[in-house]
C-alpha positions as CSV (number, residue, x, y, z in Angstrom):
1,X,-71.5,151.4,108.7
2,X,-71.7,154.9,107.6
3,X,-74.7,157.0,107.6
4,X,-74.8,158.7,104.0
5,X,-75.6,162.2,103.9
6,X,-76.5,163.0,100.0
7,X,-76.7,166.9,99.1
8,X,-78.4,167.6,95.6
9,X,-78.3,171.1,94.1
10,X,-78.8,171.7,90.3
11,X,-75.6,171.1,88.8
12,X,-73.6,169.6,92.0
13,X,-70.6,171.7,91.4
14,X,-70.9,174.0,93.8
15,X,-72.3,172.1,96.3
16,X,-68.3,169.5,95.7
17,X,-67.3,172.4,97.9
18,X,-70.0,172.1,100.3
19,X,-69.3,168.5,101.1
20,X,-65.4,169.1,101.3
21,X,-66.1,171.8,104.0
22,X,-68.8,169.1,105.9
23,X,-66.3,165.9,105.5
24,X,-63.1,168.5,107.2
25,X,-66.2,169.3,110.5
26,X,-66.8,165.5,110.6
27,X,-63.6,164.7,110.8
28,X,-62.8,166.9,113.7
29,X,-65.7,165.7,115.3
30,X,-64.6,162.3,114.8
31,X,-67.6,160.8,113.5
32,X,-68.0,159.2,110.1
33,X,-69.9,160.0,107.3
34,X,-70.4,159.4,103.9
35,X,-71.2,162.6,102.2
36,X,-71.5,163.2,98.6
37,X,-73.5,165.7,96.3
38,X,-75.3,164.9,93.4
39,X,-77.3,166.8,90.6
40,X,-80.9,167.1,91.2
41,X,-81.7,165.1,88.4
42,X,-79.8,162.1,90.0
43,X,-82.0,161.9,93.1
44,X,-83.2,158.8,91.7
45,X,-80.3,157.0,91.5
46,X,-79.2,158.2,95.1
47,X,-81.9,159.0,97.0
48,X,-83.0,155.4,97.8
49,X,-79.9,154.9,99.9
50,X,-79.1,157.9,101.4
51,X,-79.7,158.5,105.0
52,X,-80.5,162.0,105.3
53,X,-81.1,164.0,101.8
54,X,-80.1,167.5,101.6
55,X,-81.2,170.2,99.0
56,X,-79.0,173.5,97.5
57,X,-81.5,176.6,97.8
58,X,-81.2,176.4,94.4
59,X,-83.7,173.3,94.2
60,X,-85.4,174.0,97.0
61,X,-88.8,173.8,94.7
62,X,-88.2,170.3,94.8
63,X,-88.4,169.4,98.3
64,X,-92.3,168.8,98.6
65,X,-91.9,166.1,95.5
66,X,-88.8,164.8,97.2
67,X,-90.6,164.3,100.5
68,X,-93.6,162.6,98.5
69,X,-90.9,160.5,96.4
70,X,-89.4,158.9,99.7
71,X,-91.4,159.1,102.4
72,X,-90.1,158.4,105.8
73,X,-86.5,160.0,104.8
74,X,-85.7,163.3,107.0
75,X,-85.1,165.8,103.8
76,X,-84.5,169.4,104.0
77,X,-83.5,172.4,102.4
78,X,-80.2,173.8,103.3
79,X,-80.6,177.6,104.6
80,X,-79.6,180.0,102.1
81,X,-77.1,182.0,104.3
82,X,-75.2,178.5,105.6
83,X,-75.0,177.8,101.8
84,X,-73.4,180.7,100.6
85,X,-71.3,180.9,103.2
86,X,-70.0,177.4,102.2
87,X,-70.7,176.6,106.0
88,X,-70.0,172.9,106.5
89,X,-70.1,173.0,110.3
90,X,-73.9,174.7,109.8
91,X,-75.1,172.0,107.4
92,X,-73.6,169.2,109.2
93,X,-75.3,170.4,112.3
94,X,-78.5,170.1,110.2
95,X,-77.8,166.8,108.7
96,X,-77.2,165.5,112.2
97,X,-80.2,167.2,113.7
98,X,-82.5,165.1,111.2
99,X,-80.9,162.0,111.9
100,X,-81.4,162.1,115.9
């Protein structure tokens, strides 16, 4: 099955691109993902089955409630510079780094 990497930022628009750019580097890697993005204000909804939960810099005052709301789930804060650089090979790296 999958492992589900779920990127929240505060509207999720932005971020559609984000996941486009990380689903074309897993692809040539060859490994498959399930990546989607989500408003911030949907983390309930899809938080609870995510596998690794990534944040826009945008949000990134959430991550300390985040980490209290699911404990035990690696969550982080996507870089600022691999964000606005749309860099899915950087934020895939991280995803994967968090899963190991």
């Amino acid at each position: 099955m999958a492992k589900k990497i779920t990127l929240f930022c505060s509207a999720g628009m932005s971020t559609s691109l984000l996941v486009n750019k990380m689903k074309a580097e897993a692809e040539k890697r060859g490994v498959d993902y399930e990546i989607a993005a989500f408003s911030l204000n949907e983390a309930p909804k899809h938080a609870p089955e995510a596998d690794v939960i990534l944040i826009g810099p945008q949000v990134r005052f959430a991550l300390d409630k985040l980490k209290k709301e699911y404990p035990g789930k690696p969550i982080s804060a996507i870089e600022m510079r691999a964000y606005g650089l749309m860099d899915g090979k950087a934020v895939l790296d991280l995803a994967e780094s968090l899963m190991k």
